[in-house]
MARKE-949682 format. One record per atom (N, C-alpha, C): residue number from 1; chain; atom name; y, z, x. Coordinates in steps of 0.2 Angstrom, whole numbers. Layout:
N
<r NUM, "A", "CA", <Y, Z, X>>
...
! end
This chain:
109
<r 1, "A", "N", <-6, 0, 4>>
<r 1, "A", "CA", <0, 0, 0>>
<r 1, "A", "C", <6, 0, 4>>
<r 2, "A", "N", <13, -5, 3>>
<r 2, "A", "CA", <18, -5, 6>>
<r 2, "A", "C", <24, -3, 1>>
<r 3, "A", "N", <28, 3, 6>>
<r 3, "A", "CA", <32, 3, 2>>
<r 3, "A", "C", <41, 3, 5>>
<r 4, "A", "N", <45, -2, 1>>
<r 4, "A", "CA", <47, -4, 5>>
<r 4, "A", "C", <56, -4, 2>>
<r 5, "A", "N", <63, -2, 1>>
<r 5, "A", "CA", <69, -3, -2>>
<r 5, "A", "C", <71, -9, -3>>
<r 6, "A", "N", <71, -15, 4>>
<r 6, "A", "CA", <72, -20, 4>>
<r 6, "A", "C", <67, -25, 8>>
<r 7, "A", "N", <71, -31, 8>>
<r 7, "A", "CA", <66, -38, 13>>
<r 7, "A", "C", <65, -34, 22>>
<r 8, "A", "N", <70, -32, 22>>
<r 8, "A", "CA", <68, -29, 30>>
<r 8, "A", "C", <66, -22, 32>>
<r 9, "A", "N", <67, -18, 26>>
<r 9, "A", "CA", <60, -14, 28>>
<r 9, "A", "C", <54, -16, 26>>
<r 10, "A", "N", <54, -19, 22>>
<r 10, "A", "CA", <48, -23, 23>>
<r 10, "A", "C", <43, -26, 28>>
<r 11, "A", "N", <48, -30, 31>>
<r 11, "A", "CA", <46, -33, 38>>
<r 11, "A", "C", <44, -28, 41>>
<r 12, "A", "N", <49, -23, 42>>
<r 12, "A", "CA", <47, -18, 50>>
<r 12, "A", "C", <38, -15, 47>>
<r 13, "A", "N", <38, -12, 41>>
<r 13, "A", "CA", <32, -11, 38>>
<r 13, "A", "C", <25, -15, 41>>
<r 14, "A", "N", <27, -23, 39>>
<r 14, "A", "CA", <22, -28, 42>>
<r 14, "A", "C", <21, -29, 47>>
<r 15, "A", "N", <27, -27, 52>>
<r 15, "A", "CA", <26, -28, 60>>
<r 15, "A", "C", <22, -23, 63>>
<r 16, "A", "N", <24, -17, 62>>
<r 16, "A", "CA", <23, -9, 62>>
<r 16, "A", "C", <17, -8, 61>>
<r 17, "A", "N", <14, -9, 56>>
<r 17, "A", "CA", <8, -3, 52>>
<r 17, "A", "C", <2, -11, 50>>
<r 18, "A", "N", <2, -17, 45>>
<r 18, "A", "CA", <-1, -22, 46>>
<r 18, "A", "C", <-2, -26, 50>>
<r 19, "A", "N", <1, -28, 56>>
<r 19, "A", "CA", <-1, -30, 59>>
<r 19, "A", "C", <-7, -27, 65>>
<r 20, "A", "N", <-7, -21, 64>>
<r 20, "A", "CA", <-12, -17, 69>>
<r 20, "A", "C", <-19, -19, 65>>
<r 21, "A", "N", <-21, -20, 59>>
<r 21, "A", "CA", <-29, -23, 57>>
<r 21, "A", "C", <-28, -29, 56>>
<r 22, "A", "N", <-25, -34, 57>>
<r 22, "A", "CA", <-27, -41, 60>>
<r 22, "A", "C", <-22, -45, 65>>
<r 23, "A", "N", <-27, -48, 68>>
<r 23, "A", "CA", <-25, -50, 72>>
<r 23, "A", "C", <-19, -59, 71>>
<r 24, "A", "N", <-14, -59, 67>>
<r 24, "A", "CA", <-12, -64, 66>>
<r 24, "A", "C", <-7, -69, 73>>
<r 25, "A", "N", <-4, -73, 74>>
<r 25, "A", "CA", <0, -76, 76>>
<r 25, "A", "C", <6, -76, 72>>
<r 26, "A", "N", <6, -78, 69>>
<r 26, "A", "CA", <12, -78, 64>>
<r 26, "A", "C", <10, -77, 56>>
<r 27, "A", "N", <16, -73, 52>>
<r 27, "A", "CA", <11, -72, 46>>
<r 27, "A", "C", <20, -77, 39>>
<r 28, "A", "N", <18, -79, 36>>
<r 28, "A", "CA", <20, -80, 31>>
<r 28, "A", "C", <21, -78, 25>>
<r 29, "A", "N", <28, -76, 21>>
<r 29, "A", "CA", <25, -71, 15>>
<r 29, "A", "C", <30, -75, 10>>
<r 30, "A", "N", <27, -76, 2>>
<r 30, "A", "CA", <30, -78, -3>>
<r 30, "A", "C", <32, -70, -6>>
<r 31, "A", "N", <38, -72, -8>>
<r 31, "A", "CA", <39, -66, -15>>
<r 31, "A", "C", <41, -72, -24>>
<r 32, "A", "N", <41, -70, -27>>
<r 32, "A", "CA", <43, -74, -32>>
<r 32, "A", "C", <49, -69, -34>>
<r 33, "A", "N", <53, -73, -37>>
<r 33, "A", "CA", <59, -69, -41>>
<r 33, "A", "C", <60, -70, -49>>
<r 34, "A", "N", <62, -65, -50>>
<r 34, "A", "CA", <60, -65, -58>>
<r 34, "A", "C", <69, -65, -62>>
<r 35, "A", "N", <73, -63, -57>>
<r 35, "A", "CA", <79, -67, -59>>
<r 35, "A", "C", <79, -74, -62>>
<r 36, "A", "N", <77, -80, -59>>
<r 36, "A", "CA", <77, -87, -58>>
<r 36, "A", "C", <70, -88, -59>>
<r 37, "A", "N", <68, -97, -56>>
<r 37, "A", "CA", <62, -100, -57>>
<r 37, "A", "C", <62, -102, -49>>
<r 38, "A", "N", <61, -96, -43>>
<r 38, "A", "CA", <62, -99, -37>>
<r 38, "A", "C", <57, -94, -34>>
<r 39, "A", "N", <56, -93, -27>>
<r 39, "A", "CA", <51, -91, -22>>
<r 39, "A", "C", <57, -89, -16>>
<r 40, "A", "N", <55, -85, -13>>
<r 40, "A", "CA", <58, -82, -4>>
<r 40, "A", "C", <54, -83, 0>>
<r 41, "A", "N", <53, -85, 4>>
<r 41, "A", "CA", <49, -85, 8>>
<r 41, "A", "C", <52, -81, 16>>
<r 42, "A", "N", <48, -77, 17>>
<r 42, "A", "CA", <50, -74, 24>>
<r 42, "A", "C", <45, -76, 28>>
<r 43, "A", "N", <48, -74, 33>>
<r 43, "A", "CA", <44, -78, 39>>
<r 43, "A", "C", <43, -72, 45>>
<r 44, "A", "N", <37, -69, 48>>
<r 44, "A", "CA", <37, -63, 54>>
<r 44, "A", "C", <32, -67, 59>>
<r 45, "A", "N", <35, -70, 67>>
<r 45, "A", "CA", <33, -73, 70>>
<r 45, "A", "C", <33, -69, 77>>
<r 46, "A", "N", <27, -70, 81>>
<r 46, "A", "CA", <25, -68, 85>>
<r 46, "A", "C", <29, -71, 92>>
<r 47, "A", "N", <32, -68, 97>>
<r 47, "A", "CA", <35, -70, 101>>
<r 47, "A", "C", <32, -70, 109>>
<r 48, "A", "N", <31, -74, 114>>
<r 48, "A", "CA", <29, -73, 120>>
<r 48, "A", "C", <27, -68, 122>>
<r 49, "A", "N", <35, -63, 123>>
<r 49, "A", "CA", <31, -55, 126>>
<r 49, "A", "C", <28, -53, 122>>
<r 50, "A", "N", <24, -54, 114>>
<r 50, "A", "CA", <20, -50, 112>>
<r 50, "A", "C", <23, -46, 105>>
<r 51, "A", "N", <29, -49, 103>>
<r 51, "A", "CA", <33, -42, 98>>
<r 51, "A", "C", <34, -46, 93>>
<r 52, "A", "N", <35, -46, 86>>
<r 52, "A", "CA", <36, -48, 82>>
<r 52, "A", "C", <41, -49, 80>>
<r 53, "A", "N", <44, -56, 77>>
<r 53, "A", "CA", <51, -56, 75>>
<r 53, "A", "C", <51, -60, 67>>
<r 54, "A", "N", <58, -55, 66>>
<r 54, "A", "CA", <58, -58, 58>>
<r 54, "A", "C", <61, -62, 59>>
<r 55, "A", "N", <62, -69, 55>>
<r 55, "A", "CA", <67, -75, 51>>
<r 55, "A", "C", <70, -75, 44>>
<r 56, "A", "N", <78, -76, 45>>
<r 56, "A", "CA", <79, -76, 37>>
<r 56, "A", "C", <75, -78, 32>>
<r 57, "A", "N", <76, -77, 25>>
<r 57, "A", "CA", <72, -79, 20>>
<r 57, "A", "C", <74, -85, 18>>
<r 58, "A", "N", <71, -88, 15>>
<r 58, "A", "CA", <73, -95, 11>>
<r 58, "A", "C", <73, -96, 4>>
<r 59, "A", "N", <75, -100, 1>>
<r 59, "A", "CA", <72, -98, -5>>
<r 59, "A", "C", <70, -108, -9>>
<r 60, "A", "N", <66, -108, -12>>
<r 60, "A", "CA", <63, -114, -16>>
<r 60, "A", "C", <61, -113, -23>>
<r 61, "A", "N", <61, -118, -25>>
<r 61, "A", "CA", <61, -120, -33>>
<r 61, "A", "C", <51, -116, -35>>
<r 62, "A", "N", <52, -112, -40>>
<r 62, "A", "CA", <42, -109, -39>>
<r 62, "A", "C", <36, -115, -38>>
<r 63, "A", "N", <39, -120, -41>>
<r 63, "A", "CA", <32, -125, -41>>
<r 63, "A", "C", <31, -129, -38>>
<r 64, "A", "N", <34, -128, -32>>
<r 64, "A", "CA", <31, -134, -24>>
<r 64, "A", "C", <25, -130, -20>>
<r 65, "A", "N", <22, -135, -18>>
<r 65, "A", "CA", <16, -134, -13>>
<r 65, "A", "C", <12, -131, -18>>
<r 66, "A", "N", <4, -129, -13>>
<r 66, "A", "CA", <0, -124, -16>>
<r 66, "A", "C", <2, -118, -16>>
<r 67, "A", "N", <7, -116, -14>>
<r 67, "A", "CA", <8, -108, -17>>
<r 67, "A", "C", <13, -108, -27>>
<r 68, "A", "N", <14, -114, -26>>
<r 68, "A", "CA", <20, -115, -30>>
<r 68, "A", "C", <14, -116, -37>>
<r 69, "A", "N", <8, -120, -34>>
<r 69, "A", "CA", <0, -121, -40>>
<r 69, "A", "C", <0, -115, -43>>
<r 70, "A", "N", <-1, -109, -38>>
<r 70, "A", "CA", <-4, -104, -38>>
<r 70, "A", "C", <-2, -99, -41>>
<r 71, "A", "N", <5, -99, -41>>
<r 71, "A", "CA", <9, -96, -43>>
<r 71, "A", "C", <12, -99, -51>>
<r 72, "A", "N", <13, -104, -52>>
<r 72, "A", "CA", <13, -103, -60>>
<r 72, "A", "C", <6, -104, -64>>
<r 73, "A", "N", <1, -107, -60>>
<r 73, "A", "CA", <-6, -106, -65>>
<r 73, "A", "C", <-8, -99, -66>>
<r 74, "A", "N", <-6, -93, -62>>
<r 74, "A", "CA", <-4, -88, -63>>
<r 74, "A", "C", <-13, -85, -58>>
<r 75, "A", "N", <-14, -88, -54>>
<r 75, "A", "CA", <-21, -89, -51>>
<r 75, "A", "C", <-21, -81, -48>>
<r 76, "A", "N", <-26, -76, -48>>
<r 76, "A", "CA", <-25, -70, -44>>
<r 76, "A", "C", <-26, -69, -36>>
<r 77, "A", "N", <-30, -75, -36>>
<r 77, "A", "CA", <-31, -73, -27>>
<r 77, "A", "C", <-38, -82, -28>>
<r 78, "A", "N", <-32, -86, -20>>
<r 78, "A", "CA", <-34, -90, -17>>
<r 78, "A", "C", <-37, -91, -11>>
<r 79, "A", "N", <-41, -96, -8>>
<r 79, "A", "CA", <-42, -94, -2>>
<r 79, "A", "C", <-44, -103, 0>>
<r 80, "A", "N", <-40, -106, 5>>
<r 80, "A", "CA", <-41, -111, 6>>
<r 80, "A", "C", <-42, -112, 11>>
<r 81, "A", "N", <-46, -119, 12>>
<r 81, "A", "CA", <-50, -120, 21>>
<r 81, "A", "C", <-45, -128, 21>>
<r 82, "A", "N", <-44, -129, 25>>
<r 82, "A", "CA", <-38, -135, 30>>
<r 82, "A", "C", <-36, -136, 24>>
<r 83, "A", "N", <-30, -134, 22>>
<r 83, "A", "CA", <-26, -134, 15>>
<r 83, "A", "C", <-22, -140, 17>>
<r 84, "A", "N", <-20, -140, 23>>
<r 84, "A", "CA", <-15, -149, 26>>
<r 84, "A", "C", <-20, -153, 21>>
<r 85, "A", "N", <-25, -154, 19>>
<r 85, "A", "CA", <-29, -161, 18>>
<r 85, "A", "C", <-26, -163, 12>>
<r 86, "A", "N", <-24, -156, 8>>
<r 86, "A", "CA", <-22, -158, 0>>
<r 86, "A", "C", <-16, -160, 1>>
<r 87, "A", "N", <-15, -165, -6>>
<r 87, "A", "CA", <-10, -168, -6>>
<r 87, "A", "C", <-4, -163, -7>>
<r 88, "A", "N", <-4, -158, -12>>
<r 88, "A", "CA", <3, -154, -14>>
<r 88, "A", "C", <4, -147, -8>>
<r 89, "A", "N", <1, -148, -3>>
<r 89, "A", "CA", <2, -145, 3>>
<r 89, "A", "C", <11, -147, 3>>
<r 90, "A", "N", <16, -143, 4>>
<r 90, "A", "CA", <23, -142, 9>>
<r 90, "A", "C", <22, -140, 12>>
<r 91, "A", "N", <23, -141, 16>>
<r 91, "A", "CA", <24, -136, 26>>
<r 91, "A", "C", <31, -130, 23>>
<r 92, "A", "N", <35, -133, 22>>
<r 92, "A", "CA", <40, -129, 23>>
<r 92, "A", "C", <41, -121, 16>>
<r 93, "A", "N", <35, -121, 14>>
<r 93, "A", "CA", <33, -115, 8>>
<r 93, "A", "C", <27, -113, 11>>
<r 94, "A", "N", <20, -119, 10>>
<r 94, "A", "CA", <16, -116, 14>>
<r 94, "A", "C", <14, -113, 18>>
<r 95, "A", "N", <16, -116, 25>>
<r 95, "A", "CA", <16, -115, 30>>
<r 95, "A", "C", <24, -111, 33>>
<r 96, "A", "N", <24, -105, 29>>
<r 96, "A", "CA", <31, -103, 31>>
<r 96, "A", "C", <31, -100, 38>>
<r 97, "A", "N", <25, -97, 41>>
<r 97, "A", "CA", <26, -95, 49>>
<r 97, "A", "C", <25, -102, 53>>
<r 98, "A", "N", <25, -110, 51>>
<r 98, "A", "CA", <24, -114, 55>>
<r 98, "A", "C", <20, -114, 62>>
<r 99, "A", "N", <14, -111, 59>>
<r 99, "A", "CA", <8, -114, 63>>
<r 99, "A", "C", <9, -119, 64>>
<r 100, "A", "N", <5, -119, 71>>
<r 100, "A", "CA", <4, -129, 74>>
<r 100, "A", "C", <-2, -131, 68>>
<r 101, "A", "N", <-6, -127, 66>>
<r 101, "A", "CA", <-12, -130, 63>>
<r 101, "A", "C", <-14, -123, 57>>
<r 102, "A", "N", <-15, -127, 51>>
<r 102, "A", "CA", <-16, -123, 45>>
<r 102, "A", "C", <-24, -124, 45>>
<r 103, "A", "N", <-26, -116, 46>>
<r 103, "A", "CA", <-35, -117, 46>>
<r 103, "A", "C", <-36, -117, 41>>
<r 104, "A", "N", <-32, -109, 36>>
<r 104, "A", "CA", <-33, -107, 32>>
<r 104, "A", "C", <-28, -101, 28>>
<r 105, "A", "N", <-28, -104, 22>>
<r 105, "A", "CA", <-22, -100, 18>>
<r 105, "A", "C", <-26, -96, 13>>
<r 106, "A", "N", <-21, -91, 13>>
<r 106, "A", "CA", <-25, -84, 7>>
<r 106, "A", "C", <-17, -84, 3>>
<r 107, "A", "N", <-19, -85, -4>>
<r 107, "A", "CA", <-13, -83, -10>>
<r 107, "A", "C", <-16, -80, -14>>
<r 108, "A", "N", <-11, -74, -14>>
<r 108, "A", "CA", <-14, -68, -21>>
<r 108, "A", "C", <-7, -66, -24>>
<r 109, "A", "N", <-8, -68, -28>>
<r 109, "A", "CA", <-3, -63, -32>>
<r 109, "A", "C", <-5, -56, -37>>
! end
């Protein structure tokens, strides 16, 4: 369980305490907004020496890419193998830590 007042304590939370049980490179995180029909994407990318750095958010329209599928069929939890293959693949939502290579995507809402 995370808890968290805003987007950057949330980060420091991921960098801090989640990242010690998996071993990621870069991680990727959607939130949806329930003001609007839109998504934030944050981005926590691992740097040379070893530390973890955040990226502003961004924000996109809810129904692009497969998170965007996923997210209005209302799906509880995804899990896809070379996701690049499918056509409604976006790099720029699904791929929000910009991995060189997308093995594998997990979406749960």
């Amino acid at each position: 369980m995370v808890r968290a007042r805003n987007l950057q304590e949330f980060g420091e939370v991921i960098k801090t305490k989640f990242i010690k049980y998996f071993d990621f490179e870069n991680i990727g995180i959607l939130f949806t907004s329930h003001r609007d029909d839109s998504v934030f994407t944050y981005d926590i990318q691992r740097r040379p020496n070893g530390q973890f750095a955040t990226i502003e958010a961004s924000k996109f329209p809810k129904k692009l890419g497969l998170s965007g599928v996923s997210i209005t069929k209302n799906t509880d939890f995804v899990v896809l193998y070379e996701p690049e293959r499918l056509p409604e693949f976006i790099p720029k939502v699904d791929n929000v830590a910009g991995a060189a290579i997308v093995k594998n995507m997990t979406i749960g809402i």
